[in-house]
N, C-alpha and C positions, 0 to 999 in steps of 0.2 A: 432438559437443556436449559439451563440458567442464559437469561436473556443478556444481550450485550447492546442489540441493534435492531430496533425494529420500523420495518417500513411499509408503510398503510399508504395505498393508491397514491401512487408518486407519478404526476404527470407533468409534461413538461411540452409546451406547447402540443405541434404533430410530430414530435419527437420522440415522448414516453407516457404511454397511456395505462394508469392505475396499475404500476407497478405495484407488489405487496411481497415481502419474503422479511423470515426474521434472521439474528445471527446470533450465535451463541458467544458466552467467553470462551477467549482460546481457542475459535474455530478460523479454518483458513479457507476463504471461500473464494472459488474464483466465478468471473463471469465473462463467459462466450459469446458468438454469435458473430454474423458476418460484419463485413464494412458497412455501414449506416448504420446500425442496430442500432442503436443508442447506448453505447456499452459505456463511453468516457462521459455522454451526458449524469446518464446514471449514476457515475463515480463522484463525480462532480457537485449534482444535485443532493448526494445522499452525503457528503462531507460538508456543506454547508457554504461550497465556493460557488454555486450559483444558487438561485430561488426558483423550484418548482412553481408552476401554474397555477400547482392543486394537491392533496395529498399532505403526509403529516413524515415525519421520522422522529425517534429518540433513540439517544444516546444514553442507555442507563432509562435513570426519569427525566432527563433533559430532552425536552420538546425543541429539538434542532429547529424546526420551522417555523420556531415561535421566537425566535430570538431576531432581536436586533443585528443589524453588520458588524457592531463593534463587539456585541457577546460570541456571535460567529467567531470573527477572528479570534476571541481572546480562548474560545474553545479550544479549534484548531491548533494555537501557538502551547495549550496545557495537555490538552489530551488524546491528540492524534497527533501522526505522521503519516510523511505524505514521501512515494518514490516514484519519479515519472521518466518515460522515457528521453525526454529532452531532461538535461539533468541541470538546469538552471540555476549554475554557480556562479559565483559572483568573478567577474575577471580579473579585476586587480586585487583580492583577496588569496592568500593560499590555500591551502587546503586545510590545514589546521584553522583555518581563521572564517574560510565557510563554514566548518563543520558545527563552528562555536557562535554562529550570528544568529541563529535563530534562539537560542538559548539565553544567550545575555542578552535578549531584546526582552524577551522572556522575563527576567531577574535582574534589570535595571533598577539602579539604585543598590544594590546590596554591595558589601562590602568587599574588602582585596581577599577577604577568606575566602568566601563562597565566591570566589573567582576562582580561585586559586583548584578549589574543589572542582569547577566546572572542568579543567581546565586539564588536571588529574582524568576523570572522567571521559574526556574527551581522546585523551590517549591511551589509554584504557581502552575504549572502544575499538580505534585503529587497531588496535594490538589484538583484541579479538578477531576482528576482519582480515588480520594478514595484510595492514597496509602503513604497518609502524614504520616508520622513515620515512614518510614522502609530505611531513609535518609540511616543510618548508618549502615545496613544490609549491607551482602554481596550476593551475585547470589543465594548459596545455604541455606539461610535463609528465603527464602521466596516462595510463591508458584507460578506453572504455571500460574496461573491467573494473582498473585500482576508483575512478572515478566513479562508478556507481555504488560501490562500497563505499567509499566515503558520503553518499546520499546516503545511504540506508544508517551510516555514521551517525549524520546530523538528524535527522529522523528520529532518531531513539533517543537523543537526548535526554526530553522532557519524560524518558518512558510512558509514552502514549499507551494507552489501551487497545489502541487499532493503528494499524495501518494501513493505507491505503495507497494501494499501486497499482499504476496506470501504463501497462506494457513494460515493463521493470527491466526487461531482458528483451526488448526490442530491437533497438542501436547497438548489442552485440554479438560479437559471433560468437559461435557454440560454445569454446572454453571459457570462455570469459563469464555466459550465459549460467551453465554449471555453476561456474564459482557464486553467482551472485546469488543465482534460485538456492542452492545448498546454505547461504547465510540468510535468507530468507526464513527455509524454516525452522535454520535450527531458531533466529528468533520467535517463530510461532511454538515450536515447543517449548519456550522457555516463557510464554504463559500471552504471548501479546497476541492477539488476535490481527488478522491480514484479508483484508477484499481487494482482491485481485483483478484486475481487467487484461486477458492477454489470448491472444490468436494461436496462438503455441502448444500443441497437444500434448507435448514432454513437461512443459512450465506446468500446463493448470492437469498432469497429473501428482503433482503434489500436493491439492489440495483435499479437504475432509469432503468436499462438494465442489458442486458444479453447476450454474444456473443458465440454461440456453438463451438469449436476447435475439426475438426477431423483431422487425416492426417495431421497438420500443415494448416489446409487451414477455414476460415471461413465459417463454412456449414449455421447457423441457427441463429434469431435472435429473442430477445423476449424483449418487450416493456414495463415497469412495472411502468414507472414512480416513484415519490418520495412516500415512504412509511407514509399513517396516521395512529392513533392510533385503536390500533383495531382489525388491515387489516393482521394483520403477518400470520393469520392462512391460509387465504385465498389465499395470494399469496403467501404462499409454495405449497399450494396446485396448484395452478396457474404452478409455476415453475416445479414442478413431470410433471404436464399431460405433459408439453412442451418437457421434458427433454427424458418422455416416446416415443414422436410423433419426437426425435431425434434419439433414440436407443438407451437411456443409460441403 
């Protein structure tokens, strides 16, 4: 497995004690465990939006822990995306015009072309997602569903290498939840790798793995490889018995 991500004793006050797991390219991992686990610490910590205690990560050969705030961010803004359950969109912005602020913050200064390209890009994307037309919407025109789409939207912009999502299908109901995990991975088949954080037994049966969080500390691990068509029923059922033989 060609390395994407790797994490050496990642601790974080008495919240995450010498975490260690690596991740591949192109792997969709998710990670479990009950309420306090430390599961959004971990996500948090391992993308570079807070500072562990203790412990190392890299991204690639880039020693995330070693960086400055402003390299942090300028990581985050190139090479990752981020999808969380609160979907923190801008209010007086539309929907086209969230999808596009992370990216021309991005690619400030360049010219009316490579705007123009974003811009292309940008609806392009809707158009993949099933949510072309709702350019000129604002946040509160549209629904949980169209609105998490549009995160995962503005997320792929910069085509990050990873993404990171923090209960993604949390704040929706079931259909909506479908639609979003289904463009979820068809983004992870089509090469971007995704660490997952979600309570949801149907959600992180779509993942290639699965890392159990108790205590802040990695107790369990479960091996599910990439999901065929079919197979969903199966390995959720798969993922219950495992989840049961952890104590959830």
């Amino acid at each position: 497995m060609d390395r994407l991500l790797e994490v050496e004793n990642l601790s974080k006050g008495q919240i995450l004690h010498e975490v260690s797991f690596v991740m591949g390219l192109g792997e969709m991992l998710g990670i479990m465990g009950p309420s306090g686990s430390g599961k959004s610490t971990l996500l948090y910590n391992v993308a570079g939006m807070d500072h562990p205690s203790g412990g190392r990560v890299w991204l690639k050969d880039t020693e995330i822990t070693k960086l400055t705030g402003d390299e942090k961010a300028k990581l985050r803004l190139h090479r990752m995306g981020f999808v969380f359950q609160q979907m923190n969109m801008m209010a007086n912005l539309n929907i086209l015009d969230n999808i596009l602020l992370p990216v021309m913050w991005a690619n400030k200064g360049t010219g009316r072309k490579q705007k123009a390209k974003l811009l292309m890009e940008a609806k392009a994307l809707m158009q993949k997602l099933s949510i072309a037309g709702l350019e000129e919407r604002n946040i509160t025109q549209v629904s949980g569903g169209q609105l998490q789409r549009a995160c995962i939207c503005r997320s792929m912009m910069n085509r990050p290498e990873i993404l990171f999502a923090d209960e993604p299908t949390g704040a929706l109901n079931k259909s909506a939840a479908q639609g979003v995990m289904a463009e979820l991975v068809r983004i992870n088949q089509e090469g971007t790798a995704v660490l997952m954080v979600t309570h949801d037994s149907k959600v992180a049966s779509n993942c290639d793995r699965i890392l159990y969080l108790l205590d802040g500390r990695i107790c369990g691990e479960l091996m599910l490889g990439k999901p065929a068509a079919g197979m969903d029923r199966r390995r959720e059922e798969t993922v219950n018995r495992w989840l049961m033989k952890m104590g959830w």
